[in-house]
Structure formats: C-alpha cells, structure tokens
C-alpha positions in Angstrom: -27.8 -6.9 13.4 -31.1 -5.3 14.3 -32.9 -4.7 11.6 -31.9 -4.6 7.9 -30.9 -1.0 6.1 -27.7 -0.9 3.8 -27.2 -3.9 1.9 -23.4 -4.5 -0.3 -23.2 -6.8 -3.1 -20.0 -7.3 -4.2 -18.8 -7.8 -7.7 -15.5 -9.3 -8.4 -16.1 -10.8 -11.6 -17.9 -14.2 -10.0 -20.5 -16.2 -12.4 -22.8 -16.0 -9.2 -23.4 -11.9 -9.3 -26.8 -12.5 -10.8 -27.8 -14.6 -8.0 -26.7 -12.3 -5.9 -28.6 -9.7 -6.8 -31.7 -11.6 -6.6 -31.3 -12.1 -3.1 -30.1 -8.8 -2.5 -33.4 -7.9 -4.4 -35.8 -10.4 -2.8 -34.5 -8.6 0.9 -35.1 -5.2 -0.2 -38.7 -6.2 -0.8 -39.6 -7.2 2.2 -37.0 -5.0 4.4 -37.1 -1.8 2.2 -33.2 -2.1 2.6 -30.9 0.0 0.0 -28.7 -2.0 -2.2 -25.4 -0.7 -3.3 -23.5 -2.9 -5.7 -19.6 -2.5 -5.8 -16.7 -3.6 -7.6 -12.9 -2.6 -7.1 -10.8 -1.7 -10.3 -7.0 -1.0 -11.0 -4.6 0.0 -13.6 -1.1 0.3 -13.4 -1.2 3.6 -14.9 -1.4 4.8 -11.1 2.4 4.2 -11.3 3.1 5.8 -14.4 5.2 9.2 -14.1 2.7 10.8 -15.8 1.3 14.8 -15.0 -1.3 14.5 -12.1 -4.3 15.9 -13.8 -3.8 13.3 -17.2 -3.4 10.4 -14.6 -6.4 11.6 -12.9 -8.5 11.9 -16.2 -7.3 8.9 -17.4 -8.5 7.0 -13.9 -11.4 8.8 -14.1 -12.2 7.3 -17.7 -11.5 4.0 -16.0 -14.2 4.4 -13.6 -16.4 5.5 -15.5 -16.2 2.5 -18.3 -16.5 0.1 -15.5 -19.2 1.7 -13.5 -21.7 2.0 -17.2 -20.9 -2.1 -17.4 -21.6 -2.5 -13.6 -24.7 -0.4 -14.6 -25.9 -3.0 -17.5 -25.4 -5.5 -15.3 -27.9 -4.1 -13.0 -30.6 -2.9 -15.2 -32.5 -6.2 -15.1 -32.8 -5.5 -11.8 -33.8 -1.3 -11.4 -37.8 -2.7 -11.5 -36.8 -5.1 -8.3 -34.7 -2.9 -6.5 -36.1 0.7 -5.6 -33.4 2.1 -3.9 -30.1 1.1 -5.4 -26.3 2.5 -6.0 -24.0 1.1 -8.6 -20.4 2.1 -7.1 -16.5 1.6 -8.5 -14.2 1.7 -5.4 -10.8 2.6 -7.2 -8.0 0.4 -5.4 -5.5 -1.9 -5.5 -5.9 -4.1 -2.7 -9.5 -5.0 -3.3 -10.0 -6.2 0.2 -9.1 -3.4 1.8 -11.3 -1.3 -0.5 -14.1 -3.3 0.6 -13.9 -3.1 4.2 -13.5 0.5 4.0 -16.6 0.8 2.0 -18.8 -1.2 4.4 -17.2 1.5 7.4 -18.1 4.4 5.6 -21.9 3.2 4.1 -22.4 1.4 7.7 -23.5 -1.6 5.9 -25.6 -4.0 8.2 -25.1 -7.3 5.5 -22.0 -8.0 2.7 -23.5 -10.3 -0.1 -20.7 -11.7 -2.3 -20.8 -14.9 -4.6 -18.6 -17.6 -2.8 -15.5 -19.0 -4.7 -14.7 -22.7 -4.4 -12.4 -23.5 -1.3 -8.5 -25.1 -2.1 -5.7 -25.3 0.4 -4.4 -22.9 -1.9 -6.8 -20.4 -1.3 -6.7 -21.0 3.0 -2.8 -20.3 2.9 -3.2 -17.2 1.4 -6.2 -16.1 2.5 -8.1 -14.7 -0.6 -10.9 -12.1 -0.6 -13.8 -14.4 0.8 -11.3 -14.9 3.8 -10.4 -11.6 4.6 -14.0 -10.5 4.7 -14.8 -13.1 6.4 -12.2 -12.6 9.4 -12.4 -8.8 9.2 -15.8 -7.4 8.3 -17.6 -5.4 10.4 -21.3 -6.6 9.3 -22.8 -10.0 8.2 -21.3 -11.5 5.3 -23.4 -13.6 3.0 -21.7 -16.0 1.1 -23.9 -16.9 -1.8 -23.5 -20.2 -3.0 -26.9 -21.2 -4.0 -28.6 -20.4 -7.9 -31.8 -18.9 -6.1 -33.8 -18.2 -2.5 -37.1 -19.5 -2.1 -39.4 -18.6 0.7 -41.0 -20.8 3.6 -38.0 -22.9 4.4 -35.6 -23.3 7.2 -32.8 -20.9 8.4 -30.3 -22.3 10.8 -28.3 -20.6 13.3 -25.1 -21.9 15.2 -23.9 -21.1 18.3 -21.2 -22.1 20.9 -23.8 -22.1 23.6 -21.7 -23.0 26.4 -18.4 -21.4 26.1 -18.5 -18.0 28.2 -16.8 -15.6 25.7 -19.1 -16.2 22.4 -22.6 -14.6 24.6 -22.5 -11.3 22.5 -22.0 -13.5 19.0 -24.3 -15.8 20.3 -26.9 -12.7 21.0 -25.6 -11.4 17.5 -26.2 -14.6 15.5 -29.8 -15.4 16.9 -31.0 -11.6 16.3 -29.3 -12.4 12.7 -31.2 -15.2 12.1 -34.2 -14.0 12.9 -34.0 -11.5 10.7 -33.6 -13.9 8.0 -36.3 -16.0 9.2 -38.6 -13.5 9.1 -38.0 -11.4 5.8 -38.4 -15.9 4.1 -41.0 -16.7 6.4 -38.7 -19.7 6.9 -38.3 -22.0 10.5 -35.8 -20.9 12.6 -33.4 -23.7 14.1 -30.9 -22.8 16.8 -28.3 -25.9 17.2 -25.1 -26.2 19.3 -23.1 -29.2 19.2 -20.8 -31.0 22.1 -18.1 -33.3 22.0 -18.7 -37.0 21.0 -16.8 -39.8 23.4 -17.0 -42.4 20.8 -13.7 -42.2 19.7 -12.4 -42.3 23.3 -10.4 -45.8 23.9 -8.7 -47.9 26.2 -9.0 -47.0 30.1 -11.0 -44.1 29.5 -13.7 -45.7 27.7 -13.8 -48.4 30.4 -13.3 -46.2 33.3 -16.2 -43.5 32.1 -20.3 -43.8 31.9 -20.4 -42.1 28.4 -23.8 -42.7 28.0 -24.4 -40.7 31.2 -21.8 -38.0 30.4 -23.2 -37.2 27.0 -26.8 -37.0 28.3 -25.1 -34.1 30.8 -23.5 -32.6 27.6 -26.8 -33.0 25.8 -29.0 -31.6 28.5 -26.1 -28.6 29.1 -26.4 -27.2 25.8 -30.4 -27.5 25.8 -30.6 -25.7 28.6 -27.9 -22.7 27.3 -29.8 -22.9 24.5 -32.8 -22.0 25.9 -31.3 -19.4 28.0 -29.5 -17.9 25.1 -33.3 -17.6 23.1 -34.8 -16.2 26.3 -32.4 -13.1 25.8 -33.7 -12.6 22.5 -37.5 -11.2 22.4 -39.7 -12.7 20.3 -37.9 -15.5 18.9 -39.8 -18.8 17.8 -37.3 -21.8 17.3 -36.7 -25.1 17.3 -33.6 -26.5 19.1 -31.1 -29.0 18.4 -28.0 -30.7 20.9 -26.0 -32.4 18.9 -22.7 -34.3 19.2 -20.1 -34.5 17.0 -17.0 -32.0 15.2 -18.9 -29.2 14.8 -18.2 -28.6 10.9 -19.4 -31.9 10.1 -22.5 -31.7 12.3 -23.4 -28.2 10.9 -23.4 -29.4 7.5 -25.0 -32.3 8.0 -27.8 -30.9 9.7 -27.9 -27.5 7.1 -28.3 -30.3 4.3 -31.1 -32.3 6.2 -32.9 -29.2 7.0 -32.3 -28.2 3.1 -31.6 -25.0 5.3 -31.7 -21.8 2.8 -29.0 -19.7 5.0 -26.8 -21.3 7.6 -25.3 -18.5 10.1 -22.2 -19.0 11.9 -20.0 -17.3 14.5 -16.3 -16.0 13.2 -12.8 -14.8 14.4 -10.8 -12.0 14.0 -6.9 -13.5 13.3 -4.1 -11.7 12.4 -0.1 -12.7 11.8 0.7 -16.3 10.8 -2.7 -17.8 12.6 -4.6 -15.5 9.1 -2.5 -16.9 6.7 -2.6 -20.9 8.1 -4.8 -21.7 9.7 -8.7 -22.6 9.6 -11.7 -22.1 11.4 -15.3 -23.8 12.3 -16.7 -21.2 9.2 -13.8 -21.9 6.8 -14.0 -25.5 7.3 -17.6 -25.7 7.6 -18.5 -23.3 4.3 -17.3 -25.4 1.5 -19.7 -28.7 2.8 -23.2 -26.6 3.6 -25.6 -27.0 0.4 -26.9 -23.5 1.1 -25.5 -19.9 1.9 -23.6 -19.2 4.9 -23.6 -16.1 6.6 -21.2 -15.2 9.1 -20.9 -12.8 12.0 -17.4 -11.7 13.4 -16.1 -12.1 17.2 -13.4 -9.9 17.1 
C-alpha cells in the first residue's frame, strides 16, 4: 500500500462497528480517504419458486430496509466522515461478497471488528479467516475500543527468508503509512530461533551464545537493508529470539503498540480448513489491532 484512498468497513453484526468507524473516520481525516461501509444480507426467498419480477421487488425491499438501518448506524458519523458510501452487498456466502467488493472498489485497507478466536472457528475458517488468507488489500482487525495518536506502530517481518522481500517491502510501506497518519513511532522487529530448548549433545557440542549473536546480528543487518529499500522511513529496530507469535505479542503489548502489522498466506484445500499460521496464532494475544498483508 502506497498511499491511503478507499477505505471498507465491514458490518456483520459485531458490537465493535462503532469502533470501527472511528478509526475508519480518524484515517479519513488525515488521508482524505473515502469510507464505504458494507454489510452482506440473505433471505431464502431467493429460493422460492416465485415470478422473477415479485422475487426481485421483494429482494429489493430487503435491501433497502437494511441499507436505511446501516444508514442510522452511520449518521453519528456523516460530520466525521466527508466522503462516505453506505452499501448492502446482496449474497449468500458473505465472504465471497466481500472479496468481490474490495476487487471491484479497489480497496487499499478492509477494517472489520475481530471476533474472538476458538479451535472452532480455525477448523472452519470463519469470515475473519477467509479475509485474512484471501484479501487483496490490508485487513484491519479491530480489536481495540478507540485509536489515540502519538504512540507506537509495529511492523513484522521475516527479514531473512528470501521469498517474503515483496511482503516485507509491502509491510514497511504499510506501516508507515500508519505511522504517519497517528504520528506514532514506527518499530520494525524480526525474530530468530532461540537454542535454549536445545539439549543433550547439541547443547554441549554448540557455542550458542556465539550462534545467537550471528542470528541476532543477521537479522539487524536484513533489517537495515530491508528499511534502506523503503525511502524515507524513520524506525527503530528490534532482533529478537524466540516463537515468533509469542515474541510479537509480547513486544506489541510492551510497546502498548496501537496497530501491529503482520505478513500472511494464501492456503487453499485441507492446509485452509486446519491449519494455523504466525497471524492466526499471533492475533488473539496482541492487546492492539492487527493488520495484515497477504503473500499469495
């Protein structure tokens, strides 16, 4: 993301949609951005063997219900927000509605209240999930009642692995951003493995002081490298070791970071329905929002 234009807030019936919008509406004042709120809406009346034009007045009368609520909900907001767009996407797979939306508006950031994390919710992969793997833009997962300028934004990156440079790139521009539009610090962190767990013959045979000083000073130095790409960008670094969704959070909560961005991956087949990531293990343990940026 290079700049900030087309902002989504989505609405699917989460107590943090107010919250929401006062982000949404704290980055249009100091980006100019438009603001479109959405929601998805379905009735089963789609199925009904009922005459085309009465199913498509009746569908329309469903819209339009639910876009004058979705219009209520905003009007607290039409002072704070100069250029906004209250939207029904009619569908029945709300994710896919969605991520056609943010394709068609080219939206640069999703903002959507986050729901609470279960393993019940990672093996089957609800709405937060899906556009989390799969949208094209930022996602903002709001989690926190309210953004306050002048604090610290954090960015993570896999500094060292030779696949991620273009997230990397991606996540830093991101951040800044951020930074920027909250006159907030920006910290760029990347974390390597930690040998204290190692045992037995290996922890004899190896100088781990030595090798995690080489890990330490290898990720410093990507670090820097990966900033130096990036024009303009004032940051403070941090190496640390560790599992990286522990470390994140950690360091997110002693930062009292106000955003937290993170890398992501596209998954499809069984991998999408079972299994985890950094973000989706990270997400539910960082005190502030998280917003995340897809590798496909």
């Amino acid at each position: 993301m290079d700049k900030l234009e087309k902002v989504l807030v989505v609405n699917d019936q989460m107590d943090g949609l107010p919250e929401a919008l006062g982000k949404a509406a704290l980055l249009e004042h100091y980006s100019g951005c438009s603001v479109e709120v959405a929601e998805t809406l379905w009735d089963s009346v789609e199925e009904e063997p009922l005459p085309q034009p009465d199913k498509a007045n009746l569908i329309a009368a469903f819209v339009a219900a639910e876009r004058k609520g979705l219009m209520d909900l905003l009007e607290p907001y039409e002072e704070l927000i100069a250029d906004s767009e209250a939207r029904v996407l009619w569908a029945k797979q709300a994710d896919d509605a969605i991520l056609r939306e943010i394709r068609a508006q080219g939206i640069d950031l999703l903002v959507k209240p986050a729901r609470k994390s279960s393993l019940q919710d990672q093996l089957h992969a609800p709405l937060d999930w899906r556009l989390i793997r799969e949208a094209p833009c930022a996602v903002l997962m709001s989690k926190t009642p309210e953004w306050h300028t002048g604090g610290n934004v954090l960015a993570a990156v896999d500094a060292t692995h030779p696949d991620h440079a273009d997230l990397n790139t991606e996540i830093i521009k991101t951040s800044q951003i951020l930074a920027r539009l909250l006159n907030a610090k920006l910290h760029v962190m990347s974390v390597y493995p930690d040998l204290v767990h190692s045992s037995g013959e290996l922890q004899v045979a190896l100088d781990q002081s030595r090798l995690r000083a080489q890990m330490r000073e290898a990720r410093e130095d990507a670090l820097r490298a990966l900033i130096e790409n990036v024009a303009d960008v004032d940051c403070e670094i941090h190496a640390l070791a560790g599992k990286p969704a522990r470390v994140i959070a950690t360091l997110a909560e002693d930062l009292d970071a106000t955003v937290t961005v993170l890398g992501t991956h596209a998954r499809a087949g069984l991998k999408k329905l079972v299994l985890g990531n950094t973000v989706e293990s990270t997400l539910p343990h960082i005190p502030g929002d998280v917003v995340t940026l897809r590798l496909a």
